[in-house]
SEFIZA-3560 file (N, C-alpha, C; in Angstrom, 3 decimals):
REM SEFIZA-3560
<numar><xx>-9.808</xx><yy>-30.533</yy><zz>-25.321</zz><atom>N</atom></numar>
<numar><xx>-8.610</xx><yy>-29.794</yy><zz>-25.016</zz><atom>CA</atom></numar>
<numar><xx>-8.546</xx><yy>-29.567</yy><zz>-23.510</zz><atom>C</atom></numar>
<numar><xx>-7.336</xx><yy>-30.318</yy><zz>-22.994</zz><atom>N</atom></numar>
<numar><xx>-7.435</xx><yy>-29.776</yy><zz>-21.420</zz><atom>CA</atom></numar>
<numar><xx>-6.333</xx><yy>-28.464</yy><zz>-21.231</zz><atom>C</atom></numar>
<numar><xx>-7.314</xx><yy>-27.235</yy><zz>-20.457</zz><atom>N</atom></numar>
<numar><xx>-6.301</xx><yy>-26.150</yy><zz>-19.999</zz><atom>CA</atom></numar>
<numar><xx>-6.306</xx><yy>-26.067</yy><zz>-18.514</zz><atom>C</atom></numar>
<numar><xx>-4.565</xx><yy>-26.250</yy><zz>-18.603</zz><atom>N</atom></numar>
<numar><xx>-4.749</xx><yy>-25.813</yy><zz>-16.432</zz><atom>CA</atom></numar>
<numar><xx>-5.406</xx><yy>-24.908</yy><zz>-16.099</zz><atom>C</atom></numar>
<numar><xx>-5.651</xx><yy>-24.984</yy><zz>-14.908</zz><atom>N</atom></numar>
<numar><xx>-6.762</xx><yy>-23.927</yy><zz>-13.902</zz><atom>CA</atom></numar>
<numar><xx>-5.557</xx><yy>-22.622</yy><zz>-14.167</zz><atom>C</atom></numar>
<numar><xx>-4.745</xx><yy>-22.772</yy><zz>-13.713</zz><atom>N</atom></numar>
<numar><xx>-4.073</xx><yy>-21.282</yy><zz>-13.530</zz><atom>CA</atom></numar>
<numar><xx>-4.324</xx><yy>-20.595</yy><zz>-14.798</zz><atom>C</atom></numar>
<numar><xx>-3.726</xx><yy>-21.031</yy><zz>-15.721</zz><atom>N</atom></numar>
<numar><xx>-3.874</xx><yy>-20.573</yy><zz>-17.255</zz><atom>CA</atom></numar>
<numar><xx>-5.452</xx><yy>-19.906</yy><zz>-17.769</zz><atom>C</atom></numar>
<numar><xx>-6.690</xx><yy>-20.454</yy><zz>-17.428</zz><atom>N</atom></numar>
<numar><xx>-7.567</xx><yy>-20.118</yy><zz>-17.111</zz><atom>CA</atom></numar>
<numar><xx>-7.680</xx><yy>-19.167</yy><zz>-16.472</zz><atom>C</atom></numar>
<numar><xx>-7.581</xx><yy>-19.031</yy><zz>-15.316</zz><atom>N</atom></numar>
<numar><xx>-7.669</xx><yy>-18.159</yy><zz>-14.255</zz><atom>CA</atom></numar>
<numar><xx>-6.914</xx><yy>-16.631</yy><zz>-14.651</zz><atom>C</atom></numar>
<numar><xx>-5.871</xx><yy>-17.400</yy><zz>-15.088</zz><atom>N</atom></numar>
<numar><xx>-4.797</xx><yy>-16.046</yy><zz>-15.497</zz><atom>CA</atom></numar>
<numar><xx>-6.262</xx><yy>-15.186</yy><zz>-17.051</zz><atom>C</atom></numar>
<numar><xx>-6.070</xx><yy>-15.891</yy><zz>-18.176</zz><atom>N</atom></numar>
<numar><xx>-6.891</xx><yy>-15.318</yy><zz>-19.093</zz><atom>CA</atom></numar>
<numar><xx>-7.881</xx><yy>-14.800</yy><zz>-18.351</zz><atom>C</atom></numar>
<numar><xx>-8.716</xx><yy>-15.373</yy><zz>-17.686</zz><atom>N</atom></numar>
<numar><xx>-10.486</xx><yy>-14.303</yy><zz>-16.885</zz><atom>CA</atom></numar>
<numar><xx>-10.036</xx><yy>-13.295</yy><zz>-16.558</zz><atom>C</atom></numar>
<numar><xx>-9.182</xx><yy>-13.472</yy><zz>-15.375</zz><atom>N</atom></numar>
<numar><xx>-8.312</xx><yy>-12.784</yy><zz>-14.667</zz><atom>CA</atom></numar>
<numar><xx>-7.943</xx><yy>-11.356</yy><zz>-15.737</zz><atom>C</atom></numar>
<numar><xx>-7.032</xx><yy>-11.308</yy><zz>-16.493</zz><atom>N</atom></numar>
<numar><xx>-6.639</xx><yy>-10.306</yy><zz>-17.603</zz><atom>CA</atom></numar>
<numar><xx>-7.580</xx><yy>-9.764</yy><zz>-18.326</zz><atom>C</atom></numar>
<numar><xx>-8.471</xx><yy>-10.712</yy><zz>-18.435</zz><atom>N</atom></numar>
<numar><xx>-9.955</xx><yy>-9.785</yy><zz>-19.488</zz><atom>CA</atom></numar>
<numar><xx>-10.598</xx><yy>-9.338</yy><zz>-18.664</zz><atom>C</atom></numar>
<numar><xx>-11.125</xx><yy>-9.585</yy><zz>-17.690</zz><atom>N</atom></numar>
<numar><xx>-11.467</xx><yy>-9.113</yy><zz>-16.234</zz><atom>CA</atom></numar>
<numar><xx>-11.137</xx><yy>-7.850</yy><zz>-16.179</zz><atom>C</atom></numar>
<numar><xx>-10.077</xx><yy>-7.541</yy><zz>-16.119</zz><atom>N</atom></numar>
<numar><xx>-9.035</xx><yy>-6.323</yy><zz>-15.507</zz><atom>CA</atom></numar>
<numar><xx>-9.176</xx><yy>-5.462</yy><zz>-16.693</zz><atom>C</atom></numar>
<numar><xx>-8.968</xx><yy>-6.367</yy><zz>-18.076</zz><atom>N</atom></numar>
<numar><xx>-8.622</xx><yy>-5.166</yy><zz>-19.102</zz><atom>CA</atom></numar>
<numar><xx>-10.353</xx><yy>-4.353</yy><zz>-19.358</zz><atom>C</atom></numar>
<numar><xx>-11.805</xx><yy>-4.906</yy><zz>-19.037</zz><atom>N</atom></numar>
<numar><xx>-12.585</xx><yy>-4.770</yy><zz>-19.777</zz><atom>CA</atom></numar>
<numar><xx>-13.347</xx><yy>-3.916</yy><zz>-18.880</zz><atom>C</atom></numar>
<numar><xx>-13.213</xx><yy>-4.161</yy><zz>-17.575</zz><atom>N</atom></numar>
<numar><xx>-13.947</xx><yy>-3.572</yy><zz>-16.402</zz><atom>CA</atom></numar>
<numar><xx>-13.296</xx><yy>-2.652</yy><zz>-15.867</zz><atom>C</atom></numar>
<numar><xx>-12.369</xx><yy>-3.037</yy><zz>-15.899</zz><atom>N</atom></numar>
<numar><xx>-10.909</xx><yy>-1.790</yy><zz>-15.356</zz><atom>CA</atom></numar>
<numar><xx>-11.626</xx><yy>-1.337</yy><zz>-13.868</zz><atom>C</atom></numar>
<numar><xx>-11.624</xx><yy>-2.578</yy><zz>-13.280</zz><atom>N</atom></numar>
<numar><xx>-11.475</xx><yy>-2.531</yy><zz>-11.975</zz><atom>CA</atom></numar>
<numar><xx>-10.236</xx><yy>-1.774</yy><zz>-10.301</zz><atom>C</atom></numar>
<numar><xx>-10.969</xx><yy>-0.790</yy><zz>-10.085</zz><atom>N</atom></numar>
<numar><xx>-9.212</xx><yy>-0.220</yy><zz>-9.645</zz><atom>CA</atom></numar>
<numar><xx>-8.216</xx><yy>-1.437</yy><zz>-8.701</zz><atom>C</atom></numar>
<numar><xx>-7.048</xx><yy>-0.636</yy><zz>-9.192</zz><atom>N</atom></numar>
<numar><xx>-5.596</xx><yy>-1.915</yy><zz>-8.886</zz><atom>CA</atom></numar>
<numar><xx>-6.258</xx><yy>-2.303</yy><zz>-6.911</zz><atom>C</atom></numar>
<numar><xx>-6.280</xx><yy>-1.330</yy><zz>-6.662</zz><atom>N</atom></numar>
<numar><xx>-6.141</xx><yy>-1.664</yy><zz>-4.972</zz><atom>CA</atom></numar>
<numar><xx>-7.573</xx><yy>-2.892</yy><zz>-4.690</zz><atom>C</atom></numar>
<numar><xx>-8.995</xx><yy>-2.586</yy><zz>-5.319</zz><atom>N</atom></numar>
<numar><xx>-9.656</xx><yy>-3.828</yy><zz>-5.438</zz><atom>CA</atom></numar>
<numar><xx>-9.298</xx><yy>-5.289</yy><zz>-5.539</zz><atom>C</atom></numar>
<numar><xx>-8.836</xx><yy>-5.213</yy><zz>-6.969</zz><atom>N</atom></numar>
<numar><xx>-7.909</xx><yy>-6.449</yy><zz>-7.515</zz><atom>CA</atom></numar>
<numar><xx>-6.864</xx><yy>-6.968</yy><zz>-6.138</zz><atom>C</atom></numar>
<numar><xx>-5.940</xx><yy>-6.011</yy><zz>-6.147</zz><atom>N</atom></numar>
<numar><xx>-5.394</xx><yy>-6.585</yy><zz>-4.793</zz><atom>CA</atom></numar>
<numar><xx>-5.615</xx><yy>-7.044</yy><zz>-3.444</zz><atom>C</atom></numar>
<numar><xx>-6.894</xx><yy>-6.608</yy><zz>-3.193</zz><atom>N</atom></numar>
<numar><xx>-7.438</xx><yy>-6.655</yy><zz>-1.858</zz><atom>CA</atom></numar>
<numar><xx>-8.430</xx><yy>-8.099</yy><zz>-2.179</zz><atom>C</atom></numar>
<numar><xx>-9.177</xx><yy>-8.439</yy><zz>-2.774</zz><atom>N</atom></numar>
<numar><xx>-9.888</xx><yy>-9.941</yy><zz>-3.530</zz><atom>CA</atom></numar>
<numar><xx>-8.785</xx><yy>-10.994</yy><zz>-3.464</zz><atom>C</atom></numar>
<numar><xx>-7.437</xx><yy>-10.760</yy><zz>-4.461</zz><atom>N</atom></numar>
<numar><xx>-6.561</xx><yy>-11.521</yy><zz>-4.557</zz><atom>CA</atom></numar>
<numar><xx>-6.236</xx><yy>-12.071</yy><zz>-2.986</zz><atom>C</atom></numar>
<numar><xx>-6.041</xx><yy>-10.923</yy><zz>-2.231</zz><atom>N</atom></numar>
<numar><xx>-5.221</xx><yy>-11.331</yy><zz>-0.971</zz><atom>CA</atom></numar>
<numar><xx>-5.736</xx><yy>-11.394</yy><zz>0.304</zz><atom>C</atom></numar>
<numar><xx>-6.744</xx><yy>-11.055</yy><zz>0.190</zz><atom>N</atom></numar>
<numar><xx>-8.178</xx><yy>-11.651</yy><zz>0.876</zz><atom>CA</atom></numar>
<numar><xx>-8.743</xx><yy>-13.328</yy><zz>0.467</zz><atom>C</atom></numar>
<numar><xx>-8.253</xx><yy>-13.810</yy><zz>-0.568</zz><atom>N</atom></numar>
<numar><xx>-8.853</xx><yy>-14.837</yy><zz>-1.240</zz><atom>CA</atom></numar>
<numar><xx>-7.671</xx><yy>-15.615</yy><zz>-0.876</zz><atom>C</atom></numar>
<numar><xx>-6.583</xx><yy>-15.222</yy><zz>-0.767</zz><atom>N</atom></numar>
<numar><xx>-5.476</xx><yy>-16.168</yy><zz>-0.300</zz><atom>CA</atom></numar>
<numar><xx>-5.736</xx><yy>-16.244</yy><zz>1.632</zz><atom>C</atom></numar>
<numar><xx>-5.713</xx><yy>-15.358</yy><zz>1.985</zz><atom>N</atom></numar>
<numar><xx>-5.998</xx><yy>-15.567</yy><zz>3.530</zz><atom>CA</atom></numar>
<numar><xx>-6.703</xx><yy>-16.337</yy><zz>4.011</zz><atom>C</atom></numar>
<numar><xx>-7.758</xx><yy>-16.245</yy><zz>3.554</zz><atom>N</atom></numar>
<numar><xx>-9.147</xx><yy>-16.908</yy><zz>3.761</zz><atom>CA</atom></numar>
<numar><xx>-8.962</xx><yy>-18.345</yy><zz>3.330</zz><atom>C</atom></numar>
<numar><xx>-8.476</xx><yy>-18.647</yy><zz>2.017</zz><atom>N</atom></numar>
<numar><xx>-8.738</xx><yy>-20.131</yy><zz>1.570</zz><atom>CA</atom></numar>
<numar><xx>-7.231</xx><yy>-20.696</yy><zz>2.596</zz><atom>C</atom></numar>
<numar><xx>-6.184</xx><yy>-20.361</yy><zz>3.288</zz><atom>N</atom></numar>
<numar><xx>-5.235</xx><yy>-20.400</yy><zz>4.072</zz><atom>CA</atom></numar>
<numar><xx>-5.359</xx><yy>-20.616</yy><zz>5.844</zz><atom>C</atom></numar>
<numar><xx>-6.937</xx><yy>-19.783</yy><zz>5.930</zz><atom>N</atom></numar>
<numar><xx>-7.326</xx><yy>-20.079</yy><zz>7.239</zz><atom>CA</atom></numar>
<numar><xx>-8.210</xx><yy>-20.857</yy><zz>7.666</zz><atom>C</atom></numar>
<numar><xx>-8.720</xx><yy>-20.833</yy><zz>8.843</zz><atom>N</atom></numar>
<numar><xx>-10.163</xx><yy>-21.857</yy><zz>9.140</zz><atom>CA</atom></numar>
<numar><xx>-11.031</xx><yy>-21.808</yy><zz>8.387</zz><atom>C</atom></numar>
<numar><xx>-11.388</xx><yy>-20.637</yy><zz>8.130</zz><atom>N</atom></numar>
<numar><xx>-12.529</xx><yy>-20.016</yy><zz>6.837</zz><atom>CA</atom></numar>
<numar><xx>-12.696</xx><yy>-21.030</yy><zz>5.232</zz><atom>C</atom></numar>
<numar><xx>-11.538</xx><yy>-21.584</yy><zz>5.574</zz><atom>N</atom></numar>
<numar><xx>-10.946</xx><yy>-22.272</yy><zz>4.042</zz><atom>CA</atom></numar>
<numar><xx>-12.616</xx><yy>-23.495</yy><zz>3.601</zz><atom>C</atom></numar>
<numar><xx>-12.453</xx><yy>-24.332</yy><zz>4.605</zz><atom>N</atom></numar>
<numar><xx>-13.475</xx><yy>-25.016</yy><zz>4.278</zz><atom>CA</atom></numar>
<numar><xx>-14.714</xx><yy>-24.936</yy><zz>4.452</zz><atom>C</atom></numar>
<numar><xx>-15.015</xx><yy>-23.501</yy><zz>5.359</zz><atom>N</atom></numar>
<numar><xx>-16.478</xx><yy>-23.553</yy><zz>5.065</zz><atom>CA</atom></numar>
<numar><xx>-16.816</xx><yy>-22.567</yy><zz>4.089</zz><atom>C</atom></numar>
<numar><xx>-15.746</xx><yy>-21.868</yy><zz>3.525</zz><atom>N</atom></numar>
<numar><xx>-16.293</xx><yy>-21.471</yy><zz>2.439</zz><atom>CA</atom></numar>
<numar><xx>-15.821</xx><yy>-22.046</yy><zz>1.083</zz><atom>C</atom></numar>
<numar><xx>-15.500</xx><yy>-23.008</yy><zz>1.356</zz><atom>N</atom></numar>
<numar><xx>-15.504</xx><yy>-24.083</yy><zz>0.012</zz><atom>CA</atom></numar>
<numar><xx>-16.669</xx><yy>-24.973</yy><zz>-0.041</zz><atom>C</atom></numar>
<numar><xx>-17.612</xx><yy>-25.449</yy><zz>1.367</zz><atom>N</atom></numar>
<numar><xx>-18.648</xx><yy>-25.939</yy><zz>1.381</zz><atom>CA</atom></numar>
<numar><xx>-19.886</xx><yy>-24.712</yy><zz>0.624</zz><atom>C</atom></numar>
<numar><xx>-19.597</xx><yy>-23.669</yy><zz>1.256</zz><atom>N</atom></numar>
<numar><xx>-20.595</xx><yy>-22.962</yy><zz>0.626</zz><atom>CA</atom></numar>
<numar><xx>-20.845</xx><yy>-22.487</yy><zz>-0.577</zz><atom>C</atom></numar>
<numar><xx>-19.474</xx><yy>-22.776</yy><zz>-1.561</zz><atom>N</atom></numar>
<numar><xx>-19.137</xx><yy>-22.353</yy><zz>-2.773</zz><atom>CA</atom></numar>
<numar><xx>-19.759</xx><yy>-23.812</yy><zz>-3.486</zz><atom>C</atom></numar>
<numar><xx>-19.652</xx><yy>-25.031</yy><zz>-3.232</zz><atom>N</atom></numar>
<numar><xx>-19.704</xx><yy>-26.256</yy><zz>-3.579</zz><atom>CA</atom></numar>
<numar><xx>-21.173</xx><yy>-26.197</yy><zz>-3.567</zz><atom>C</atom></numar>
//
């Protein structure tokens, strides 16, 4: 069975949130920290280091 990444991501993502109940401003600050970063120079060396 193939499932897209987002769809994935979205489910972790939601059980994540519902089970840990992580506060909202965390969640937001990861999310948009995680967009900056994979958006800036930072992008590929921390995809090397994740790899």
């Amino acid at each position: 069975m193939d499932v897209p990444l987002w769809l994935a991501l979205l489910a972790v993502g939601y059980l994540g949130v519902k089970l840990a109940r992580p506060p909202w401003w965390l969640v937001a600050a990861l999310l948009l920290g995680g967009y900056l970063i994979a958006d800036s120079f930072l992008g590929p060396v921390v995809d090397a280091a994740v790899k």
